[in-house]
MARZATI-832625 format. One record per residue (C-alpha): x, y, z. Coordinates in steps of 0.5 Angstrom, whole numbers, plus 2048, in hexadecimal, padded with zeros to 3 digits. Example, Ala and Ser with C-alpha at 12.3 -4.5 7.8 and 13.67 -1.06 7.14 Angstrom:
8197F7810/81B7FE80E/
***
This chain:
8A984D751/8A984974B/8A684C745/8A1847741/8A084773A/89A845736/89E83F734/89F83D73B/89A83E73D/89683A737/89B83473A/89A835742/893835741/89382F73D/89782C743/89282E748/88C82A745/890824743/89282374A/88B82574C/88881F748/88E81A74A/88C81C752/88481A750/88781474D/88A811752/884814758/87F810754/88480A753/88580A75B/87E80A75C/87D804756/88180175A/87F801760/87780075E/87A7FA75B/87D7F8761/8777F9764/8737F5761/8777EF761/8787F1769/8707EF769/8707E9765/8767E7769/8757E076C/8787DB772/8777D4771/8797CE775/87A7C6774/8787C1778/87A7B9776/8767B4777/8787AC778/8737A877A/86E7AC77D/8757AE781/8777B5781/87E7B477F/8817BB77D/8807C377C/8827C977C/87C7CD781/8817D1787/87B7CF78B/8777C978A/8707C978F/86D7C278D/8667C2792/8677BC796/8657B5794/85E7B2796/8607AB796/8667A8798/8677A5790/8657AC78E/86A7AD788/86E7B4787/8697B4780/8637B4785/8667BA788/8677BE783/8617BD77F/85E7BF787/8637C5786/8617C877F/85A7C577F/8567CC780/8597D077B/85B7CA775/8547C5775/8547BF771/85B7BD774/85B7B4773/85B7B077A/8607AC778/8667AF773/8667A7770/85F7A976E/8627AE768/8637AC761/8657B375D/8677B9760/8637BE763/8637C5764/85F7C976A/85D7D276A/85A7D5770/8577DC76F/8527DA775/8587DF779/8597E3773/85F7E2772/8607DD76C/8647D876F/8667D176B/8677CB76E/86A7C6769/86B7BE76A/86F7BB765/8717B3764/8787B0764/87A7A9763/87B7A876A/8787AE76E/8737B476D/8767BB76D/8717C1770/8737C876F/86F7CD772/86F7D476F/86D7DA773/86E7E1770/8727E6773/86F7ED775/8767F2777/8717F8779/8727F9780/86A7FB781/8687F577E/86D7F1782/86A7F5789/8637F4787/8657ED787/8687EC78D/8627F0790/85E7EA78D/8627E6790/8617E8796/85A7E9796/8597E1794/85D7E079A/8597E379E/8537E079C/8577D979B/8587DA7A2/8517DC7A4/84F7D57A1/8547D17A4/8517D37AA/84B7D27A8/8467CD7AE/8447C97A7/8477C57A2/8477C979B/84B7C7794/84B7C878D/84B7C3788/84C7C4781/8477C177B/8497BB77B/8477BA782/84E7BA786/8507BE78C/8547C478A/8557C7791/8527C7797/8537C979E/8547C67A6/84E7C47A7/84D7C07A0/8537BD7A1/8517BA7A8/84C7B77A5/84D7AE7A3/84E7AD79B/8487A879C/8437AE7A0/8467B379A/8447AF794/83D7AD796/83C7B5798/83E7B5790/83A7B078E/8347B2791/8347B978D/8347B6788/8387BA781/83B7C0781/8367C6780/8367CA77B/8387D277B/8357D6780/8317CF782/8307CC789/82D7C678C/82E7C4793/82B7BD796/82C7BB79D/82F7B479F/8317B07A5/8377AD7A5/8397A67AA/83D7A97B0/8427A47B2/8437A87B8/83C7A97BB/8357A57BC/8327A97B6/8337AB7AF/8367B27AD/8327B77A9/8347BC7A4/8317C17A0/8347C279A/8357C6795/8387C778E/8397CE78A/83B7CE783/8407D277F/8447D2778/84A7CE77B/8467C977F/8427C9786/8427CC78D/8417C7792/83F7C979A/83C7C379F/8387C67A6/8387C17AC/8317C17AD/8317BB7B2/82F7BE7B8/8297C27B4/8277BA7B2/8287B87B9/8237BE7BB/81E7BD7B6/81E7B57B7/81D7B67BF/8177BC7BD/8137B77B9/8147B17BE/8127B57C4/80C7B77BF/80B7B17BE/80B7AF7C5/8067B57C7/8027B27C2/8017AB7C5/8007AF7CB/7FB7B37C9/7F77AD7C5/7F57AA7CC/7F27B17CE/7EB7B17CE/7EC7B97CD/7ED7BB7C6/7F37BF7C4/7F47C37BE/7FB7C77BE/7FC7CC7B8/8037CF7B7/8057D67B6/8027D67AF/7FC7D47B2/7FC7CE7AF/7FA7C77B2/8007C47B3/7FD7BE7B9/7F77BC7BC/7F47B57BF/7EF7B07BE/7EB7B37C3/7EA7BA7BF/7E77B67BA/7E27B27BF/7E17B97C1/7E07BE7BB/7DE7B87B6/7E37BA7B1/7E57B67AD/7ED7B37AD/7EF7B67A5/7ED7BC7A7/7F17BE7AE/7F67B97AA/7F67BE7A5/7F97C47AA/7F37C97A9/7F47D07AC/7F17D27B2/7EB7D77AF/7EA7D07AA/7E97CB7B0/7E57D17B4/7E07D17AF/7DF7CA7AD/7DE7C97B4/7D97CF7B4/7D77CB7AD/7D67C47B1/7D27C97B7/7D77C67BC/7D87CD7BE/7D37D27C1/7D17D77BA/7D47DD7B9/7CE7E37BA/7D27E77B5/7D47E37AF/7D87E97AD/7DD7EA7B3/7DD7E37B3/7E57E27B1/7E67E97B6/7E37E57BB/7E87DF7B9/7EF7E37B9/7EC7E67BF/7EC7DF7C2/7F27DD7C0/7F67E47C3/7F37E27C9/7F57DB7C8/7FC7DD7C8/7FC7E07CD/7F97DB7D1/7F37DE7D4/7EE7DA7CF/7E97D67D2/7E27D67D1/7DB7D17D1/7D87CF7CB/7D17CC7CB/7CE7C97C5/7C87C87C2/7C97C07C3/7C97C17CA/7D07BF7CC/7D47C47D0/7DC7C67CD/7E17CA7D1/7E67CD7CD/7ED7CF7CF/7F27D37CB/7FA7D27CD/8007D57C9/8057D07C7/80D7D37C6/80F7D67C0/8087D97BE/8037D27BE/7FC7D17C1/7F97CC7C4/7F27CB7C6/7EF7C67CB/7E97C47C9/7E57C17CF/7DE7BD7D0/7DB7C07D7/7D47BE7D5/7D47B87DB/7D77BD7E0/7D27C37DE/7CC7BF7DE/7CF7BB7E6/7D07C37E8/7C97C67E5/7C67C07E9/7CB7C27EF/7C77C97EF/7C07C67ED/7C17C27F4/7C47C87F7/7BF7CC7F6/7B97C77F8/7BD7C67FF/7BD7CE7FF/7B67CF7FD/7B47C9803/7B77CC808/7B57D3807/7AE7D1808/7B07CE810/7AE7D2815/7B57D0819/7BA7D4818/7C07D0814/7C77D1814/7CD7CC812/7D47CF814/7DA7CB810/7E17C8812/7E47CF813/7DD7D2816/7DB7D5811/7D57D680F/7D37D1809/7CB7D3809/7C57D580D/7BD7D680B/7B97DC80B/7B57DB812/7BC7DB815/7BE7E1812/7B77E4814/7B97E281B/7BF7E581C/7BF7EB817/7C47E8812/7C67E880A/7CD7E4809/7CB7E3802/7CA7EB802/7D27EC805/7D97EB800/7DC7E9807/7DA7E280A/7D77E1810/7DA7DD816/7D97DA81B/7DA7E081F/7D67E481B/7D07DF81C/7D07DE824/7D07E6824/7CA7E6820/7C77E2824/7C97E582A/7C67EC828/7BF7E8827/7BF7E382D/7C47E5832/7C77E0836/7CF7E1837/7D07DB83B/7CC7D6835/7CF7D9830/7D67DA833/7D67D2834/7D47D082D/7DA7D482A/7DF7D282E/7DD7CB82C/7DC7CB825/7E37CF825/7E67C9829/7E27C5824/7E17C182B/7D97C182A/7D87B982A/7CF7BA82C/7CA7C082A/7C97C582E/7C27C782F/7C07CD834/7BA7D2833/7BE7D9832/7BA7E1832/7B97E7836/7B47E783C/7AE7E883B/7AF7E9834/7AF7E482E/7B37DD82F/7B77D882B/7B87D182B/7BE7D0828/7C27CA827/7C97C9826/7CB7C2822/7D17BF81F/7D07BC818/7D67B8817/7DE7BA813/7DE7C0816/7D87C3814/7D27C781A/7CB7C9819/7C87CD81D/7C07CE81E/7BB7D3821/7B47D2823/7B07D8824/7AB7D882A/7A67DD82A/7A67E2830/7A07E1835/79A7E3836/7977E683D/79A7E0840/7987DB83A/79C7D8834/7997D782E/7997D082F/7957D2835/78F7D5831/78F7D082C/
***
């Protein structure tokens, strides 16, 4: 082993720390450099040109150049190309002729700082798009993934039933999808006129406009609509021809219905699933004495119920305090179609009322002047009852049996005679029931036996008159008649048993 001096050891330590600061010299310098390297990697830029002559793309040095399609058959490379730059780069000219002095355009709307410059030559403009480089591997990944996202949604709008596109603040169409370029230049442009300016920011407006189909017998509607952003606005177009054609068929059968129910001489009021009167008639006015401006004005239900309780064209309410219970009650019992009632008003005239349910939720109540029908059916009964009333006080029996020999009536003096109440039974008497009473109280087999089989045969053409009762005991004349459309009458006259050989006659 080598023994080390202090000298040597003095100089072998100096050594070492000289080559310590020469290695931390060029650690730090290869770091500085490869910041430096860095820095200058992330302010990296890629630019291509493009030359232009005459609005004709004549040169340039992009790998792949993906100019969108041309709209018209004169539309020059420049078009397209404003087409293609248009949603990043906003003010661009329409025509490159149009420039005076060179413009410079930056994007910061991606967030990537791109710069778009345009420089006139004396024969040609010169276009240089700079886009800058990002080498990081996770911002290339991020955007690929991007990228594949807007495909995705791209596709999902290209799919898309209804026409959508976008236009930047000059109004120009930056991009659109199938269905929008389905649609004629002369329909487009009107759907933009029609929306008017483009919205700003976060803004919306929307019309709906008919455009003239030259395919079809009636125009196309559209409802439109316009969204505003920083770049410009996002356009989207709903074919509502069918609901149009709908609405237009409802509002003619409406019509229709209502020249029907002008000539109805019963009045109609219909109220919708609100509950407000959506129709009525004429007649509901000559009816109700309402006046046109008032039903015109759609009143709920509750208001038109209580101007009518107001006006005492309906009967009065004896709790005014359930009143607009009893109302809703009304109208539930109305949609279920199960209302129907009799109104009798302090004027004397007679209304039936009549609630229907309509589809979707609506009403309609039928109003309905009886007091004709009620006063023809009061005096039917007023007849009925003095007919009655005469034919009880006979002392013959009296019974008329229908068409289908039922029993239709009979008075008291025949019940008396025969032990009978029809009136008193749920079942109808028939004419056998009839005859048989009549046998247990005057029998007589073969009489009786003879005026059932003809009035069952209907051949009785003349009366059948004949005395009928036990011997020795109480007898009856009774007559058999027929009284024209099928009906008979039957009549018995009680005969007053004799007396030691003498009748009553005979006394008297």
């Amino acid at each position: 082993m080598v023994n080390l001096t202090v000298s040597n050891s003095v100089i072998l330590g100096g050594l070492v720390v000289v080559f310590s600061f020469a290695v931390l010299w060029l650690i730090g310098m290869s770091r500085t450099t490869q910041s430096n390297r860095g820095v200058a990697q992330e302010h990296a830029v890629r630019s291509n040109s493009f030359l232009f002559r005459d609005e004709e793309l004549v040169d340039h040095d992009a790998d792949t150049m993906p100019l969108p399609k041309a709209k018209t058959e004169d539309g020059s490379d420049w078009q397209r190309m404003r087409s293609w730059l248009g949603f990043r780069f906003s003010g661009l000219p329409e025509r490159l002729g149009d420039l005076t002095a060179d413009l410079e355009i930056e994007s910061n709307t991606d967030g990537l700082k791109s710069r778009l410059e345009i420089s006139l030559g004396k024969k040609a403009v010169h276009l240089t798009l700079s886009e800058p480089v990002t080498p990081d591997s996770v911002a290339l990944h991020e955007t690929l993934r991007q990228q594949a996202l807007l495909q995705g949604r791209s596709d999902a709008i290209d799919a898309a039933p209804m026409p959508v596109w976008a236009t930047d603040k000059d109004g120009n169409v930056i991009w659109e999808n199938l269905a929008s370029e389905a649609l004629s230049d002369d329909h487009k442009q009107q759907m933009l006129l029609a929306l008017g300016d483009t919205p700003e920011a976060a803004l919306t407006t929307s019309k709906r406009v008919s455009l003239e189909n030259p395919d079809g017998p009636s125009d196309l509607w559209y409802d439109l609509k316009a969204i505003g952003s920083d770049v410009g606005a996002l356009h989207y177009a709903a074919d509502i021809t069918r609901i149009i054609r709908a609405e237009t068929i409802q509002r003619e059968f409406v019509q229709t219905l209502a020249k029907t129910f002008a000539d109805l001489t019963t009045g109609l009021a219909v109220f919708d699933r609100s509950k407000n009167l959506a129709l009525f008639n004429p007649a509901l006015i000559d009816l109700t004495g309402l006046s046109p401006e008032f039903l015109s004005a759609r009143p709920s239900l509750i208001s038109f119920f209580d101007t009518l309780r107001d006006r005492q064209v309906m009967p009065e309410p004896k709790n005014y305090a359930s009143w607009r219970s009893q109302i809703n009650d009304m109208v539930k019992t109305a949609a279920g179609g199960l209302y129907q009632e009799v109104w009798s008003l302090p004027s004397g005239q007679t209304y039936r009322v009549t609630g229907r349910p309509h589809p979707d939720g609506a009403v309609a109540f039928l109003f309905e002047d009886i007091s004709v029908e009620i006063l023809a059916t009061r005096r039917h009964r007023m007849q009925l009852d003095l007919r009655q009333t005469v034919l009880d006080q006979l002392d013959e029996g009296v019974a008329v049996l229908s068409a289908e020999n039922r029993l239709m009536f009979c008075n008291k003096t025949l019940g008396a005679l025969l032990g009978i109440d029809p009136d008193g039974s749920f079942a109808d008497m028939g004419l056998s029931d009839l005859l048989a009473a009549c046998h247990r109280r005057y029998p007589d087999v073969g009489l009786w036996a003879e005026v059932e089989e003809k009035i069952t045969r209907k051949s009785l053409s003349s009366p059948i008159i004949d005395t009928v009762g036990r011997p020795g005991g109480d007898g009856a004349t009774c007559r058999v008649m027929p009284l024209g459309g099928g009906l008979t009458m039957v009549c018995l006259t009680q005969i007053v048993a004799e007396i030691s050989g003498m009748t009553t006659a005979d006394l008297t």
